[in-house]
N, C-alpha and C positions, 0 to 999 in steps of 0.2 A: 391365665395369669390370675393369681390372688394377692390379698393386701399380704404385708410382707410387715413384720415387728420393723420399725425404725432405729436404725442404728442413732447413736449421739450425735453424728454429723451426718447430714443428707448429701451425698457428691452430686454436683449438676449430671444431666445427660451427655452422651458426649455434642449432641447437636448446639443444646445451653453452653456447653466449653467455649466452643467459639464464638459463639453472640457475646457470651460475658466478656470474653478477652477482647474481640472486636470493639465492645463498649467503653472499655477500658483502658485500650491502649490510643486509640484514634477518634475517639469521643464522635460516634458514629452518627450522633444527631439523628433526624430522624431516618437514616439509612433501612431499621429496620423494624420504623412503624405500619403496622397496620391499619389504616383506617377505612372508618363505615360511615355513612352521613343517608340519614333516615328524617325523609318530611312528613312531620305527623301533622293531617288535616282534621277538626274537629275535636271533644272535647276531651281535653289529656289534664288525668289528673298526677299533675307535679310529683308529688308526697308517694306517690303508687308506685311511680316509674323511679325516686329514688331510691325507697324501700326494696323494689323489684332487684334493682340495679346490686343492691347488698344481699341480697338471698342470691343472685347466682355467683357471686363471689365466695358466699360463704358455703356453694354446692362444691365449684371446683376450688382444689388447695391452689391449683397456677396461678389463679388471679389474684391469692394473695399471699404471696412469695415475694418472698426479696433475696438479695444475693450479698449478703455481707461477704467480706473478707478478710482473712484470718493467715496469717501466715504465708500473704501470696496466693492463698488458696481460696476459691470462692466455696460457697454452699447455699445449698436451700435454706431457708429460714422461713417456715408457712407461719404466719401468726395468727393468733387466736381472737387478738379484738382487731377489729379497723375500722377506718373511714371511708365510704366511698362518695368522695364528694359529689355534687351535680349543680355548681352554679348556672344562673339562669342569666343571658347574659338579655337584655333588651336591644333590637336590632330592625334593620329594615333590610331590604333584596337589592339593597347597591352594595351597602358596605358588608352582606353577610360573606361573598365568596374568598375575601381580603382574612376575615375570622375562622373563616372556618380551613384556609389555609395558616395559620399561624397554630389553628389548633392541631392540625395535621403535623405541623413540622417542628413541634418542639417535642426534644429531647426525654429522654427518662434517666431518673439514676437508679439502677438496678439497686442500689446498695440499700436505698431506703425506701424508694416510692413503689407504689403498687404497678403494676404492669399494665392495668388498665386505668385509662380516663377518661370522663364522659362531660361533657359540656351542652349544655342546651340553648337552645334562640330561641329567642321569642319574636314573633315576626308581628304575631294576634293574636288578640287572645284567643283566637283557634287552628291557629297553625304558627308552628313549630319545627328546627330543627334540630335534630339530636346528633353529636358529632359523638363518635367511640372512637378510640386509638387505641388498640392494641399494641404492646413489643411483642415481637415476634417470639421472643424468649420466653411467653407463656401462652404461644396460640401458633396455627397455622391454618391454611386454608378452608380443611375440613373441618376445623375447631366454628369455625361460623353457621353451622347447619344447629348444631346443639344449644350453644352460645342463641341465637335466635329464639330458638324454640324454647330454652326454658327462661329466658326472660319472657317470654309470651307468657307461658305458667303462672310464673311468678305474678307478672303485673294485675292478670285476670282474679287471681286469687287477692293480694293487695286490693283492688277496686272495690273488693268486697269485705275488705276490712277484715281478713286472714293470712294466717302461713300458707304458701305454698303445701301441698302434700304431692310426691314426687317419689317414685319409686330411688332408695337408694344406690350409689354409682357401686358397682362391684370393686371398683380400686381408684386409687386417686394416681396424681402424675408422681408423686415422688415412688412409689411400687414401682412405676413403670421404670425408670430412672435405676433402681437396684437392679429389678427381672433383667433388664437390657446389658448389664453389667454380665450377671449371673449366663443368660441365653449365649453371650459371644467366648465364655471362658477367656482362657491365660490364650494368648497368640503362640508361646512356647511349646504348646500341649498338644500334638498332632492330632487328636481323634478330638480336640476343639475346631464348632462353627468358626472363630475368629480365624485358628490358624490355616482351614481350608481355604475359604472369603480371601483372606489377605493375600495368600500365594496366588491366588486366580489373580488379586487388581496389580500384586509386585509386575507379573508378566503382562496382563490387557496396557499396561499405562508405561512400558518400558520406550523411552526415547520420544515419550509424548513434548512435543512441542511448547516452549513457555509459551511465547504469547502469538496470538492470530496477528497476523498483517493485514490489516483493512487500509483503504481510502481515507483520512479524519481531514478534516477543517483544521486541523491545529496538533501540532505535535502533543502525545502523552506527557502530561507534567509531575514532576517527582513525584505528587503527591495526589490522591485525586481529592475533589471537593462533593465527591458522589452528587453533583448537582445535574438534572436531569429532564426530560421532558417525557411526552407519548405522543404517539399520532395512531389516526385508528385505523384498521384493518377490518376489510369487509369483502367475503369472497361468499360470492351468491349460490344458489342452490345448483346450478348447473357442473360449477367447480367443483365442489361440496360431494356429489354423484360420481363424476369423474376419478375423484381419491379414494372414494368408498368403494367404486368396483374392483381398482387396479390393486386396492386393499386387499380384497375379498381372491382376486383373482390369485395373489402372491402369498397368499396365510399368513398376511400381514397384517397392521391395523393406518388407522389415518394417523395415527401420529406418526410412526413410521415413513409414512410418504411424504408428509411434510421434513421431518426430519431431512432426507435424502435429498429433498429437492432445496433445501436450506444449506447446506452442505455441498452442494453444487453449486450454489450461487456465491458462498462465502469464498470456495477455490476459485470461481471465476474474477473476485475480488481480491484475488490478490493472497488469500490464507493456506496456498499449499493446497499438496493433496491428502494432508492428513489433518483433518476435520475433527478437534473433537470440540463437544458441544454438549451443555452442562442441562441436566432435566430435577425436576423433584420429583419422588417417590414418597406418598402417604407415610409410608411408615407404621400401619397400625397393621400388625400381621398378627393381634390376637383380637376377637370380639369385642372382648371386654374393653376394650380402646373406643371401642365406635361413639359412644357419645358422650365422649370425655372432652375439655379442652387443655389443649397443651401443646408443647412443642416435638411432632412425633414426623414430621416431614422427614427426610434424607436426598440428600442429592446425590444423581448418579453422574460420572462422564461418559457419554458415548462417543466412541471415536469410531469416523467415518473413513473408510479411504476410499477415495474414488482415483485412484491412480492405475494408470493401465486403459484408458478411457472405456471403461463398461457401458452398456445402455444403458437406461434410467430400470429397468427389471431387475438385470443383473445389478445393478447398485441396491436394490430394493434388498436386493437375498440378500446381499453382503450387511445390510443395517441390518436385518431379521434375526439373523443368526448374531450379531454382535450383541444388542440389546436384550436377547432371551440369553443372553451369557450374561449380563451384565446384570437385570433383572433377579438373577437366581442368585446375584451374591450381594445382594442390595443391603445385608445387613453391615457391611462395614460402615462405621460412621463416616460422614466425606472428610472428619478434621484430619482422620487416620489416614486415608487418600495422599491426603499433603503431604503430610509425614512420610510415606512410604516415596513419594515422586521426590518428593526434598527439592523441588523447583527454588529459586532464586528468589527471596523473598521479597516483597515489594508494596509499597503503601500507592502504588499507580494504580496496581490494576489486578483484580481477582486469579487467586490460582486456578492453577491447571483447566481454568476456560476462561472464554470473557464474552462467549456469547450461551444463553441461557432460553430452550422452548421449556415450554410449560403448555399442558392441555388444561384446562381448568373443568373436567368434568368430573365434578366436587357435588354431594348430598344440597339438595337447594335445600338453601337458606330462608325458609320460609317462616316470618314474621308475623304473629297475629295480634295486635293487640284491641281489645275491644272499646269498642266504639270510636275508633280511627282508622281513618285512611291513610295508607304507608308508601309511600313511593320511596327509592333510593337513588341517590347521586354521587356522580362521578368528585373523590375525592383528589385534589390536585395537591401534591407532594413535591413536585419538583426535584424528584431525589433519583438517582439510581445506582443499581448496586453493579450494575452488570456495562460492558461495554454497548452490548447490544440485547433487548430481552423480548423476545417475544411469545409474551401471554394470549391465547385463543383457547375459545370454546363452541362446541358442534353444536349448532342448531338442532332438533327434530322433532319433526310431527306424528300426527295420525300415519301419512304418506313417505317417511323417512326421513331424508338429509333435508336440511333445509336450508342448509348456507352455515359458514363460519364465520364468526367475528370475536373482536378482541384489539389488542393493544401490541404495538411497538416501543417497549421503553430504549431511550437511549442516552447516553455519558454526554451532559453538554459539557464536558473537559475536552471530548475531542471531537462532537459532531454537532452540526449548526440544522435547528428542524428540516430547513429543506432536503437538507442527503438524508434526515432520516423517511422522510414522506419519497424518496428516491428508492431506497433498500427494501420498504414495503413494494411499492411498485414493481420493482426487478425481482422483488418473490412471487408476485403474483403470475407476472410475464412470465418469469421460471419454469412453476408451479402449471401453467395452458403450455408452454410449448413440450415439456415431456411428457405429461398427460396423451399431448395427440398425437404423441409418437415413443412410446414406452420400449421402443427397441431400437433406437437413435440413439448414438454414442451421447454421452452425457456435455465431452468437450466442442460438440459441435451447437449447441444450445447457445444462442446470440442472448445478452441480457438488456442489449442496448435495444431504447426505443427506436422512430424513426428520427424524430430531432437530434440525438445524440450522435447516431450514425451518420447522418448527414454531414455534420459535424467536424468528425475526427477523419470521415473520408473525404468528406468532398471539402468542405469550404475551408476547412487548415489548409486544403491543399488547392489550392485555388493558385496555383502559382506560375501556368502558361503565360510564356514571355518570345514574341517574334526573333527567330536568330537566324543570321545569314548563315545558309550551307556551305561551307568552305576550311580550309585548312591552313593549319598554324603558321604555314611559309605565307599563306595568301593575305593573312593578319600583319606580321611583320613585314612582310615588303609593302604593303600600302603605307605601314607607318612609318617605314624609309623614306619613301618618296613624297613622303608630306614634311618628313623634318631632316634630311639627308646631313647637313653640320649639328647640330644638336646632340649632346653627347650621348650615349645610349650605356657606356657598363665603364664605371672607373675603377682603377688600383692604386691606390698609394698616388704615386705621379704621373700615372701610365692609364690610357684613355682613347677610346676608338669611339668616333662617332657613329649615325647608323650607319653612312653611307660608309665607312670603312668594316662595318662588322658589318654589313651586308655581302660587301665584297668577298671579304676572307670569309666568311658561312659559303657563297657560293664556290669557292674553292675547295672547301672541304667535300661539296656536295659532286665535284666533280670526277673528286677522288674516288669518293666510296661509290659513283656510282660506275665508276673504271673497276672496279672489283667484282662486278656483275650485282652490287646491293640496292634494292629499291623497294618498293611498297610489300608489307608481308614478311620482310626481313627484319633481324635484330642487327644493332650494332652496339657492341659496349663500349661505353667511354668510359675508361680512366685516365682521366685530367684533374690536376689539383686545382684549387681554384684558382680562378685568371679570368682574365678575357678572351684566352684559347679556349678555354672550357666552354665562355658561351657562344665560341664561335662553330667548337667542334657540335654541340649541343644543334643550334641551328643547322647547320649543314648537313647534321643525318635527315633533320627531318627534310629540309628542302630537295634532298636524295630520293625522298618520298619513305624511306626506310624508318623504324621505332630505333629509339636510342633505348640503351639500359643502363646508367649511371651504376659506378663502380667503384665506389670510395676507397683510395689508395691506401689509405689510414686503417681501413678492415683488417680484420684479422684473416691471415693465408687460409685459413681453413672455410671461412667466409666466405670468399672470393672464390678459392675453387670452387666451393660446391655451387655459389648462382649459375658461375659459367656453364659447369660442367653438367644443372638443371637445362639454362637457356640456350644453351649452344649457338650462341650467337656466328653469323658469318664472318663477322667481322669484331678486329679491337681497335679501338680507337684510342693512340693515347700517345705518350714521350719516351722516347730511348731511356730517360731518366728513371721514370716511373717505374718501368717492368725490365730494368736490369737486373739477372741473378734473380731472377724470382718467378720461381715455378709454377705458384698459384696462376699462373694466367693466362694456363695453357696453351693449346699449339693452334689457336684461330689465326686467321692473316692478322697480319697487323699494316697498320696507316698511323704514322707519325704526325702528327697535328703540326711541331714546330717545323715541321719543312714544307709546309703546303702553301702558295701564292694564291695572292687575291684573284677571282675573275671577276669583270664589269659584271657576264650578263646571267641572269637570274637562272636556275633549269626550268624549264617546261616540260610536258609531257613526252611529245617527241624524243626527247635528252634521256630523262628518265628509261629504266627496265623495263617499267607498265606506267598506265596514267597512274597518280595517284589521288584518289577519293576520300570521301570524308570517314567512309566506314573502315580507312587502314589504319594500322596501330601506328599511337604518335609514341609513346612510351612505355618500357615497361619496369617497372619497379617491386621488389622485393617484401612482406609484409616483416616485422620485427622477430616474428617466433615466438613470441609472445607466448599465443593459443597450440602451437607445437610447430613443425617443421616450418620454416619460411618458405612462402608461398611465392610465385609473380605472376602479377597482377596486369594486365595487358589494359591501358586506356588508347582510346581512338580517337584521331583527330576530332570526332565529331562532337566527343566529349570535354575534349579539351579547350576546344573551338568554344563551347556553350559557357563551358566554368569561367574561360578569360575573357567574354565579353557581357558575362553578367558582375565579373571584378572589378574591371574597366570602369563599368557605370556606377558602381557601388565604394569602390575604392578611389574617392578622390583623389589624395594623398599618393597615390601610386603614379600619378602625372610629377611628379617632384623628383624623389631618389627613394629607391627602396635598399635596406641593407642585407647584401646575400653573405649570411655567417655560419649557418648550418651546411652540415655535408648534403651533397645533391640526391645523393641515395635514399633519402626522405621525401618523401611530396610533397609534405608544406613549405620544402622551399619551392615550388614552382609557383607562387604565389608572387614570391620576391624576384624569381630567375624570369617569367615570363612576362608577368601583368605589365610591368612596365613596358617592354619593349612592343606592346600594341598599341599603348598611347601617349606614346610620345615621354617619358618617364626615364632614369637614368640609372641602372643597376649597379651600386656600389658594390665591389667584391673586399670582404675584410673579415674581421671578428668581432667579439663581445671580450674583447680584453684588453688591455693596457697597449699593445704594440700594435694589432689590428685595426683599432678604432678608429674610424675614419675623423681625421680632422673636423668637418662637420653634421650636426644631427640630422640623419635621415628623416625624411617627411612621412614614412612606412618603416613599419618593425613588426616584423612576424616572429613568435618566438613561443616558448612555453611557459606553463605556468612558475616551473622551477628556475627561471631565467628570471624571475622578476625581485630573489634578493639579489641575485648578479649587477642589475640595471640600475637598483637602488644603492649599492658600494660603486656603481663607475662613476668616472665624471658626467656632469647633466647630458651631454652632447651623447650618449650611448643612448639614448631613450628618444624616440620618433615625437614631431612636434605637430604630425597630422593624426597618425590613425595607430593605435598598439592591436592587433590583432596577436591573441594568444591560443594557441590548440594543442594535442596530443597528450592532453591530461584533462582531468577534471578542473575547474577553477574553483577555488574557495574564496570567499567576500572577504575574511579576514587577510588572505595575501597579498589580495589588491590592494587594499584601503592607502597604507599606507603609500604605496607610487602615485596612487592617484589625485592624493592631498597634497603630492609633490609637482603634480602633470593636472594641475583640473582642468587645461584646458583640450588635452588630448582625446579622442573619440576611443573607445575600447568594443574591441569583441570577443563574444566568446563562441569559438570556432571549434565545430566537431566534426569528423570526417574521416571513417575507417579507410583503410588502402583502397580497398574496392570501389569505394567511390572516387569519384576524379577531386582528389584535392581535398576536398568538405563538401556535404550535402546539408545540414544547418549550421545557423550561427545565431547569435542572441546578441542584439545593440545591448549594452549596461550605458542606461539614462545617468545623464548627469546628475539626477540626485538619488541613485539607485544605490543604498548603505544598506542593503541584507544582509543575515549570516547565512551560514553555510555554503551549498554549490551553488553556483549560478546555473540555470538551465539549458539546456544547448540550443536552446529559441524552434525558429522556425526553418522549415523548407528552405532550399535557393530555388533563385526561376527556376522553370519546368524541372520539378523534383519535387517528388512526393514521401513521404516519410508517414509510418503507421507501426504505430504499437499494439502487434499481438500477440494473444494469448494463446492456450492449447486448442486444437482446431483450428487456428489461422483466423482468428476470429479476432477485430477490434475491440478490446477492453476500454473499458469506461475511463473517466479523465480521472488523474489520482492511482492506478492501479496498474503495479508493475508487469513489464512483457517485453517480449524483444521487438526491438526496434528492426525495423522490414523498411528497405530505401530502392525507391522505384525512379525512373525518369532518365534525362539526358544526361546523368552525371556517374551512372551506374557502368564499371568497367564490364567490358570481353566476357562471358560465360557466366 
């Protein structure tokens, strides 16, 4: 590269494009200051390190540039005189770190002030601190090796009451700025660097991912406030060995390994398996650059896939080979990157990444100024650019590695220090556990400590609860016999106490089991609702046989095909029902409305076989949702557990519960059974104008989409004890409203796939519980356990999505 005649207008770089626009359009504060904070001990002469301070501004044009604009369009503008102030500010070591963050954090106007600011403390008169702030838009990280060392020149020579003399720079940044133009050619021009570079990132970045999904403390806000923290990072010389061999071993490097094992942990968090992850590259790919300052960085994306679950090797190759691709076309600028992904623009959160490594092994920056002792410190910013950043640099000695350390920056818009001093942690834990097993699938790698584990396995789920072994006939008939007049299921005007539905149950069960049907058998009911229904309902199980509810209302094709799956031995149902109707095949049939009460209960003896707690009490069909409809086999023992952890949990179900939904659903078994174990009176009706039962049920199960229904019926449609809602998600905004109407009613929110008996969690919503969005589906029921994993079967951290896995006494047959 040589100096280049300067055209009338200087065009920024393209790396300056974007810091200017960024300056300009979101007043980026100090998002993209650089600062330096230098303690000078002993005697510093003032007037020296001013002077100094103006001769390396007047070596490099960057630092005295400005960026007017003209037309929309920015440019260079290097000036010929300036000022580089250096007030002295008198201070002491309480109130300096309060100053020397204010000097860090304000702002610059590209348009007029120099790029560089420098502010001095005076602590004593012989010691001092000296704060620099750089924009980044005239420096980067390697700019500070130079930047150092020839203000050292400078001030040494100043001391002595001279210029500098300094071998001239072979080019300044605005040359480089043209050559970078010139070196990329027209992108249209095939046998153009640009246009090869750009066809490699059009395909490396096709179908790239907008944003990572991580865990955050707080939802992304429209906009971000780039406000931010660090916590540090400290991996000892042992770890340090461990990367450098596995390095060496793969014709890799350690940023590399690091890279892979970041990239592992980010997918075990929730980001997918397609990782990509934002690095800088120097930028100075001619000599003549080397001790220049200016803005000559470049950012790359590396995108990772760890899908397929590879070992932590086989992922090593797969980053090696991606980043020596990516490396070799490192000349596109990243603003052009954008441009070509054309991702969805957004003032949240950084394109095409949001998390950012950096190795920081950068030319030291070594400082000398005579007759001072120089220490440097940590300058606090509070700012960051990145969701997630992690800056680190390699130790080494005489002896080699010597340990890495560095910095975690992180978005306080969406993470609170502790998760960030966590996500170090789980890199580190990462980082040891595939190290000591490099040929270990990568998804079998746990990120969870022990406290964590512990946690999400054992103590959520801490949910053993004593239940008598026995079955559903064994439930209901005790509760006959404790309240024999008490009404047990009404209709309209029409109403059988237990001791009458017990009767007529045990008549049915005499029936079916005159049919040869009993434990291990299916029998389908199609009965509309009534209190035949729940007497047919009863009496298969007291037959010891599973009932399969058969919603008359189904569509023919429906109906056939459960049968024609379940092959039920028997149909249970009305001459009414299955007249002229083919759907319902050629099983025996048992007519419900000609069946006579019997006093005495069946017993084993009576029954086919004894029947036990491990025989099926029901089976049920799932929606098809997910594809074919499935059925779903639950066993008394299951069912046994779910209704008398209901029982104790469901007050309100000692009252009247209202059965309105078809039976062919399992949330009604909540309404059709819970009561009749404790004493409780199952209304049969609807949720409309003709169905409504005269008075409000004390129990209403229903769904979320039922709750504008409840809110247009008369008040008496809506339960005055307990709203239990399931079979959808619940949204805060749905509810609100009913419950400003009902503040005194108890609500839940009840989730519970087929497979499980009924529901396996639920979430109380507190009486003063006004959140938006979903409510969460809370926790476990007695003995049931529930765990969200990730790839390998592995428990993911609290915050990070996976499938839901439901273990215990509530999980159906197979």
């Amino acid at each position: 590269m040589v100096r280049r005649e300067r055209p009338g207008v200087v065009p920024l770089s393209f790396g300056q494009q974007r810091l200017w626009f960024l300056n300009r359009l979101q007043d980026a504060g100090a998002v993209y200051n650089m600062p330096v904070v230098l303690r000078l001990r002993g005697d510093l002469d003032r007037e020296a390190l001013r002077a100094a301070l103006g001769d390396v501004v007047a070596r490099h044009e960057a630092l005295r540039t400005v960026f007017p604009e003209t037309d929309g369009q920015a440019r260079q503008m290097t000036l010929d005189t300036w000022d580089v102030p250096l007030p002295v500010v008198d201070t002491d070591e309480t109130a300096l770190p309060e100053l020397l963050r204010g000097a860090a954090g304000t702002g610059f106007d590209l348009a007029a002030e120099l790029p560089l600011r420098a502010t001095l403390f005076a602590l004593t008169e012989r010691e001092h601190v000296l704060s620099l702030v750089l924009h980044h838009i005239a420096g980067d990280g390697w700019s500070m090796a130079p930047l150092a060392r020839d203000l050292g020149t400078a001030y040494a020579a100043r001391r002595e009451g001279r210029a500098p003399e300094w071998r001239p720079l072979p080019v300044q940044y605005a040359d480089y700025a043209l050559w970078q133009r010139e070196l990329l050619g027209e992108e249209d021009d095939p046998g153009s660097l640009a246009h090869e570079q750009v066809e490699y990132w059009r395909e490396a970045l096709a179908g790239l991912p907008e944003e990572l999904d991580l865990p955050t403390d707080r939802p992304r806000p429209a906009r971000s406030s780039h406000a931010g923290g660090r916590v540090t990072v400290e991996w000892n010389a042992e770890l340090h060995r461990a990367m450098a061999d596995l390095a060496r071993e793969s014709s890799a490097s350690v940023f590399m390994v690091v890279q892979a094992a970041l990239a592992v942990l980010l997918s075990r968090l929730g980001a997918g398996e397609d990782v990509p992850i934002g690095t800088p590259v120097a930028g100075r790919t001619d000599e003549a650059l080397d001790d220049l300052v200016g803005f000559f960085a470049n950012t790359l994306v590396l995108r990772t896939d760890v899908s397929g679950g590879p070992t932590f090797r086989e992922l090593l190759a797969r980053v090696r080979k991606a980043d020596l691709a990516a490396y070799a076309h490192q000349d596109v600028p990243f603003e052009r990157l954008v441009e070509l992904v054309n991702p969805t623009r957004s003032r949240s959160r950084h394109p095409l990444f949001q998390v950012l490594l950096a190795f920081q092994n950068l030319p030291e920056a070594g400082l000398e100024l005579p007759g001072l002792t120089i220490g440097t410190e940590t300058a606090e910013t509070d700012v960051a650019k990145f969701d997630l950043s992690l800056n680190i640099q390699e130790r080494h000695d005489g002896r080699g590695t010597r340990g890495i350390a560095g910095t975690l920056e992180y978005n306080g818009d969406l993470f609170d220090r502790e998760s960030a001093v966590a996500v170090a942690a789980r890199l580190e834990r990462t980082l040891r556990a595939l190290l000591a097993d490099p040929d270990r699938p990568v998804d079998r790698v746990d990120v969870l400590d022990d406290d964590e584990r512990h946690q999400v396995l054992t103590a959520w789920n801490a949910t053993a609860a004593e239940r008598r072994h026995t079955t559903l006939p064994g439930l209901f008939e005790a509760q006959a016999a404790r309240t024999p007049d008490a009404p047990a299921v009404r209709m309209g005007g029409e109403h059988l106490t237990y001791a009458e539905l017990h009767a007529l149950a045990n008549g049915v069960a005499r029936e079916v089991t005159g049919f040869g049907v009993g434990p291990e058998d299916l029998v389908a009911v199609a009965v509309r609702p009534s209190p035949s229904l729940l007497a047919a309902l009863l009496g298969v199980l007291k037959a010891g046989a599973a009932y399969l509810p058969v919603d008359p209302g189904y569509p023919a094709d429906r109906i056939a095909a459960m049968l024609d799956d379940a092959a039920p031995a028997l149909l249970l149902t009305t001459e009414d029902t299955v007249r002229d109707r083919d759907e319902f095949g050629t099983a025996p049939r048992l007519f419900v409305d000609g069946v006579a009460p019997v006093a005495d209960a069946p017993t084993d003896d009576r029954r086919t076989a004894p029947l036990r707690p491990h025989h099926p009490a029901y089976v049920i069909y799932t929606s098809g949702s997910t594809g074919r409809p499935k059925g779903v086999v639950v066993e008394q023992r299951n069912l046994v557990d779910y209704l008398e952890w209901a029982g104790e949990s469901y007050p309100s179900a000692r009252g009247s519960a209202l059965l309105h939904s078809s039976v062919s659903f399992d949330m009604t078994v909540t309404a059709l059974l819970t009561p009749l174990t404790v004493g409780g009176c199952v209304t049969v009706g609807s949720l409309d104008e003709q169905g409504l039962p005269a008075t409000a049920p004390t129990l209403l199960k229903a769904t979320p989409s039922h709750l504008p229904l409840l809110r247009a019926l008369p008040s008496h449609a809506s339960p005055t004890g307990e709203l239990l809602l399931a079979g959808e998600a619940l949204r805060a905004e749905a509810l609100r409203e009913w419950r400003d109407a009902h503040p005194g009613v108890g609500v839940r929110n009840v989730y519970g796939p087929t497979e499980t008996t009924v529901s396996c969690a639920e979430h109380r919503v507190a009486a003063d519980e006004d959140p938006t969005g979903t409510f969460p589906i809370g926790r476990p029921l007695a003995n049931t356990r529930v765990f969200v994993l990730g790839r390998g079967l592995l428990p993911v951290p609290v915050g990070v999505p996976g499938e839901l896995y439901v273990a215990g006494a509530g999980v159906a047959r197979g």
